[in-house]
N, C-alpha and C positions, 0 to 999 in steps of 0.2 A: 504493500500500500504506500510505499516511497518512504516509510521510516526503516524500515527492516535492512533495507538494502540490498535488498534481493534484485536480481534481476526478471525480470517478467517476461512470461512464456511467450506474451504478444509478439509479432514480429513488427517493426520500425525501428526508429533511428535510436531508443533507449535498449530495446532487444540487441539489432546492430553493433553500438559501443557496449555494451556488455560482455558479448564474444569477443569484440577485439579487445578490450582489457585484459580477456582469460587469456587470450594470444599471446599479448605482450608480454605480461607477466610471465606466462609459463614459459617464454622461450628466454627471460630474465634467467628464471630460476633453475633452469633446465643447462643455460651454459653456466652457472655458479658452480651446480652439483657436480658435473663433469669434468668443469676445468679443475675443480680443489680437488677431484680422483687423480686425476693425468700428472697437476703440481708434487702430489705426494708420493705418486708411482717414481716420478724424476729426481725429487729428494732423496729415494730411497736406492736410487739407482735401478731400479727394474726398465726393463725393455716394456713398449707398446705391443706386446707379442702376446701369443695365446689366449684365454681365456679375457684378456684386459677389456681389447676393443668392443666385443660384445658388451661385456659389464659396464660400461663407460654409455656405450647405446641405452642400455635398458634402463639404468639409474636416472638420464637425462627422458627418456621418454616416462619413468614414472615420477620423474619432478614435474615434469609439465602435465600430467595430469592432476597429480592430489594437491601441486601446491600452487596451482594457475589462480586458482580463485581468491589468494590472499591478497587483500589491498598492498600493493607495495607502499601506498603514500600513508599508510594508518598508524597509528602508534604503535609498535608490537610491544604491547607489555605482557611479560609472560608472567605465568602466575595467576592470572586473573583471571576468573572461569568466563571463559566466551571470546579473549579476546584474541587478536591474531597471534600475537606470539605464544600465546600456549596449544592453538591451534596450529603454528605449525612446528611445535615441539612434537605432541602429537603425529601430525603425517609424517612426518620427518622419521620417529621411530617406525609408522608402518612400513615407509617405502625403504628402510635399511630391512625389515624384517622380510619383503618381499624379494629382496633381491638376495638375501642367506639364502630365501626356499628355492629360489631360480637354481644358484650356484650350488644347493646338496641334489638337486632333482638332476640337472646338468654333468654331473658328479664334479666341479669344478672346486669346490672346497679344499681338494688337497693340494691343488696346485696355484691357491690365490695367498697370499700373503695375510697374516693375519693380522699384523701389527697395519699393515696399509690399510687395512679393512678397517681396525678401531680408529687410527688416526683419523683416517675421514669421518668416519663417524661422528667421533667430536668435535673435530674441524670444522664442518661445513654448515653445521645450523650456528657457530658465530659466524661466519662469512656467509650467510645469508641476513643475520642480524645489520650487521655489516651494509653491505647491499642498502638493506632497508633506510637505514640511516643514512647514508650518502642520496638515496632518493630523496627524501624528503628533507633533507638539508638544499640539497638543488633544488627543488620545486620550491620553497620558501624565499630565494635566492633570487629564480631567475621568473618563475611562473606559480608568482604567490597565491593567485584567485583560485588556484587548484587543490589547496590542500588549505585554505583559510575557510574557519569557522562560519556559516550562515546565517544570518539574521533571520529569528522567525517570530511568525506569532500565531496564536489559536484564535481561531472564530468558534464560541460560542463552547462552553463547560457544562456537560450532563455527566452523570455517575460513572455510565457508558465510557466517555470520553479521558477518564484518572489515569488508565493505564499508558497512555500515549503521553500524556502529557507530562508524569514522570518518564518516560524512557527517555523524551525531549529532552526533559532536566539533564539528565543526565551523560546524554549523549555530546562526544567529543565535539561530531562534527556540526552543531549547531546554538546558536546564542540564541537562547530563548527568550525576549523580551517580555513576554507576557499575554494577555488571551483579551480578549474582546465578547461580551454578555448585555445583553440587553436587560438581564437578572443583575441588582447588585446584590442580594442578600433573600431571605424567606427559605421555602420551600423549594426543592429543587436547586435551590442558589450551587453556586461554585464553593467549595471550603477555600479558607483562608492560606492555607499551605500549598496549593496549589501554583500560588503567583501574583504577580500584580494583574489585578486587574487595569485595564487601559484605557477603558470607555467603551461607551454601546459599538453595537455593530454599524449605527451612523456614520461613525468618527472612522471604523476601518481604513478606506481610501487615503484619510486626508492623511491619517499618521502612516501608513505605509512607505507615502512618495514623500513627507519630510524627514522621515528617519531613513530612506533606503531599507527598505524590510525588501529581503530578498527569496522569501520561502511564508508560505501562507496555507497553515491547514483548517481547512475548514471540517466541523463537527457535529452541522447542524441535523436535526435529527430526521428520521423518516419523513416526516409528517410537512420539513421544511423547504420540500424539494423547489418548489418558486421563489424562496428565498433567497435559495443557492443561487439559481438562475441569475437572477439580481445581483449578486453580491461578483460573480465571476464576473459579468457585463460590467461593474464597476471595476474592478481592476484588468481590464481590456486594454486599456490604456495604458497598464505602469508592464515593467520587464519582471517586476517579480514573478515567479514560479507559483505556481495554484494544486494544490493537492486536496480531494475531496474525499474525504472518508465517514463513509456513511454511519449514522448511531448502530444500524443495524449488525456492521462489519467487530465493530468495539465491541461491543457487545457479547457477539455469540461466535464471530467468524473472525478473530485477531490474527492469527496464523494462516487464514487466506490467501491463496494468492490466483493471478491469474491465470489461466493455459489454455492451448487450443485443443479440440479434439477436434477431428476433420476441417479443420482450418476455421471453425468456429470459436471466437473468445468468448471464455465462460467464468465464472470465481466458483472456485476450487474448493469444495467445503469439506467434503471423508471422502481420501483416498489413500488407497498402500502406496508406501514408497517403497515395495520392494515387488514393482511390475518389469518385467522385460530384464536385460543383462543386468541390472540391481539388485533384484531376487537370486538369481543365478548365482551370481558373485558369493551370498552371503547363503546361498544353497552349500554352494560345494565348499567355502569356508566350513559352516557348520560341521559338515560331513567328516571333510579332512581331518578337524581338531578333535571332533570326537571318536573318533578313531583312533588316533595318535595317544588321545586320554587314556582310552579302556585298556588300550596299550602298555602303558606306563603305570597305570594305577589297579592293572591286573593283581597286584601280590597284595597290595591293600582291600582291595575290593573282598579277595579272600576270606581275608582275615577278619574285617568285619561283618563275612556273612556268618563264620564258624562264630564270634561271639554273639551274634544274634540268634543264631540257632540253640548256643549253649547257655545261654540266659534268662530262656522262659517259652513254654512249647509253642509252635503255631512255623508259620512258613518265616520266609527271609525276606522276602520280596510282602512289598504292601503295593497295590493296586486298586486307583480310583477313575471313576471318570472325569475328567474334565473337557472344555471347549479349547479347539485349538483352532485354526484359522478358519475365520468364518463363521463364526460358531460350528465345526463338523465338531463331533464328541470323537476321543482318544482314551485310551486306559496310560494313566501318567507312572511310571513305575519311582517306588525308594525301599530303603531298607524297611520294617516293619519296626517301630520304635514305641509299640501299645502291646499291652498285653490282651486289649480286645479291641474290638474296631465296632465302630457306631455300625449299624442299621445302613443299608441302602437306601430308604428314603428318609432317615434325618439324621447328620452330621453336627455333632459339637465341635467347636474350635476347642485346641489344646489349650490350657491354661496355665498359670503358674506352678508347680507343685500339684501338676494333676497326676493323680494317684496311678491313671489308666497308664503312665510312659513309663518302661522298663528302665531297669539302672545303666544300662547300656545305650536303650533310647536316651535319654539324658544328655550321655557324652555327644551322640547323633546328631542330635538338635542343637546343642548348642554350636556345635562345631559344622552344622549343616553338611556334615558327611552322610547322611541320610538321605541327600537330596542327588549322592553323584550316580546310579542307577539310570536316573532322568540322561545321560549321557547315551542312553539305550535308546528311548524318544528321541534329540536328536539324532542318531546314525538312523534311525528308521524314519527320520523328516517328521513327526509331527511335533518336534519343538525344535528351537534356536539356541545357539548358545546365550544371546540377548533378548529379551521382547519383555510385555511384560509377564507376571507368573497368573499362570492357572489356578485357578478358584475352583472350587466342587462346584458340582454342575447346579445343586439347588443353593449354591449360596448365590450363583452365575443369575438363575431364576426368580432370586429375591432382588439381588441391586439391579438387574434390568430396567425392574419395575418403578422401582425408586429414586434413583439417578438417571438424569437424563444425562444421552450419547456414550452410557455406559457401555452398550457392545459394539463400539468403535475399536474399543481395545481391541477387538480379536480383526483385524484390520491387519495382522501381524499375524506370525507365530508367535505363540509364549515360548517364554525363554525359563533358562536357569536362572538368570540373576536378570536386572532390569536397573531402568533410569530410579524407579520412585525405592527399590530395596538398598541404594549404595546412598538415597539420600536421607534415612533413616527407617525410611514405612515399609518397617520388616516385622513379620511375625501378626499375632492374631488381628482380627481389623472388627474385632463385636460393633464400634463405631460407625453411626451413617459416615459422620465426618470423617472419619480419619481412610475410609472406601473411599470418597469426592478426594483425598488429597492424592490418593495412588491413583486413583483416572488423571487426576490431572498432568501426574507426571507421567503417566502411560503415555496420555496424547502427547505430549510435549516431544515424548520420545520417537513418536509417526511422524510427527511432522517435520522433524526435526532429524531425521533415520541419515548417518553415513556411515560408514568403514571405522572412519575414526573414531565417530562417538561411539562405536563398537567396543574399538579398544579402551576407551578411557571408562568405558563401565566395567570393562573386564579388570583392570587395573588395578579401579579402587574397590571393585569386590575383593580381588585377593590381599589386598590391605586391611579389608574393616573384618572380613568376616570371624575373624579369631575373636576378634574384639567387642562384639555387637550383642549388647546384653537386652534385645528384643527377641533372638533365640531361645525359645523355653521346648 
């Protein structure tokens, strides 16, 4: 909707510069990555011989893919969740991880240098840091209007309208002067934290062309649509930029965006982001990794089936149904960590010090070794190593009913681990509330679906979960 910064599916002259930006960039990033291989091959005295020239190819074709999209002129602060530089701390480890699995598949690993291999590694994301800063040091220098701040303002404050207007606050790339309401106070009014208010939406035009206000979001609601009409016809005349974003969009449809389907533009409200080579990708990822898992975690898996066998009678293997893409129904497999298991048609959630979990369940649960079985579901596809987590089918059946755009989640595969379990909302959810707060990171996690953010939920799962005392 022009805050986000996305580019849009539309085609024209904003779609246009959007791919040549990716262009640019990735073919920035793409000679950074390569020339700091080839510099440290030559420091090290190696020949451009064998196995190099390929790996030199691939590394720079997958910098211009995963790291095209980073603003080169944006601040890379890393650290900070969301923004480019820890996004491309992020891609940066996949695309070294990508290119290990080339060179063991390849069988190339014994004859590549390992120390050249870490050296670049470490090297190259400061000399893309590098990079970044000399851009935006030039661009300030010589073509200041291109990385300077924009002046903006809100036409008109509803409830609707909060979340835009903080992200404005807070956003590098624009000076937010303040908002425009024909409401100064009552009912409905704008709260006072918000900002200054500037004057009715009379006064818009005249203070625009004497302050230079170079960005103008308008917010007026459904019902305003002749207003709008009015208010664009007045600023017809000034060069400022016009962005209209409907109450209806703030509201319900923030994450938005727009696309074509048969060459028709449409706004984008539930879709998977894992249609076409994106699903595929994150198909045969799953596969491969869980595979590789059962593989390595074969002498463990053992072990903990013989102590669940010899800790209390019944099978090893517990077995429910749950919803997995699309709502299709799946049997979700884990260790068996109750000494009796509910009824098929009613399911208690576990609880603290519930009596029903074995002493060895215990250890399970809290350490969610219990849950690595589920590695069975992915290798057989009906779950992910990410998405979000499967719900029993009648608990699936009660928040449908109760939360709205609750079976969007299954929009995906359920996963092992997820965006809303690594941000705390793990373990039982007896709560409406604290179900509305895992949808909301579920959705967040659709619409929001890359590789990367794959890896960074894997990451800080194997980080918290030793430590996560929502495990009972």
């Amino acid at each position: 909707m022009g805050v986000s910064g996305r580019t849009s599916a539309v085609p024209g002259a904003a779609a246009r510069s959007g791919r040549t930006a990716f262009a640019i960039q990735g073919l920035l990033y793409a000679g950074v990555v390569a020339g700091a291989l080839q510099l440290i091959m030559h420091a090290y005295g190696l020949q451009n011989a064998g196995p190099y020239p390929l790996l030199t190819l691939l590394a720079a074709m997958f910098a211009f893919g995963l790291l095209g999209r980073l603003d080169l002129l944006a601040s890379w602060k890393v650290g900070r969740p969301g923004s480019d530089g820890t996004q491309m701390l992020y891609r940066w480890m996949t695309l070294v991880g990508l290119l290990l699995f080339v060179a063991y598949v390849a069988k190339f690993s014994e004859v590549i240098s390992r120390v050249v291999l870490l050296a670049w590694a470490v090297i190259t994301p400061a000399a893309l840091m590098l990079l970044n800063y000399v851009a935006r040091r030039f661009a300030r220098r010589f073509v200041p209007h291109t990385v300077a701040r924009r002046s903006a303002v809100v036409l008109s404050i509803s409830e609707a309208s909060h979340t835009l207007f903080r992200t404005l606050q807070e956003s590098e790339r624009y000076n937010l002067h303040g908002f425009f309401d024909d409401r100064t106070s009552g009912r409905d009014g704008p709260a006072p934290a918000l900002g200054v208010r500037l004057g009715s939406v009379a006064g818009l035009k005249a203070y625009v062309q004497q302050n230079g206000i170079e960005v103008v979001f308008i917010t007026l609601p459904k019902s305003g649509s002749e207003r709008v009409v009015e208010v664009m016809n007045e600023l017809g005349d000034t060069t400022t930029s016009v962005y209209f974003v409907p109450d209806l969009v703030l509201d319900e449809f923030l994450d938005s965006e727009i696309s074509l389907v048969e060459g028709v533009p449409m706004l984008r409200i539930a879709e998977t982001p894992l249609f076409g080579v994106h699903g595929l990708y994150k198909h045969v990822f799953d596969v491969f990794s869980a595979f590789i898992g059962l593989l390595l975690l074969l002498p463990l898996l053992l072990m903990i089936a013989l102590a669940v066998r010899l800790d209390s009678p019944g099978p090893v293997l517990y077995r429910q149904k749950r919803y997995g893409l699309n709502g299709q129904e799946f049997d979700v497999y884990k260790f068996r960590t109750m000494r009796i298991n509910d009824p098929e048609d009613r399911i208690v959630q576990v609880s603290r010090d519930d009596p029903r979990v074995t002493e060895v369940g215990k250890l399970l649960r809290r350490t969610s070794l219990d849950e690595l079985p589920q590695l069975l579901n992915v290798l057989c596809g009906d779950m992910s190593l990410v998405g979000p987590r499967p719900h029993a089918v009648q608990h699936n059946e009660f928040y449908r009913k109760a939360i709205r755009h609750y079976m969007l989640r299954h929009k995906v595969k359920p996963g092992l681990t997820g965006w809303a379990q690594v941000n705390g909302l793990r373990g039982p959810s007896a709560e409406l509330a604290s179900m509305e707060a895992r949808l909301r990171y579920d959705l967040y996690y659709i619409r929001h679906w890359s590789p990367v953010f794959d890896l960074k939920i894997l990451i800080r799962t194997l980080v918290i979960v030793l430590r996560d005392r929502n495990a009972f």
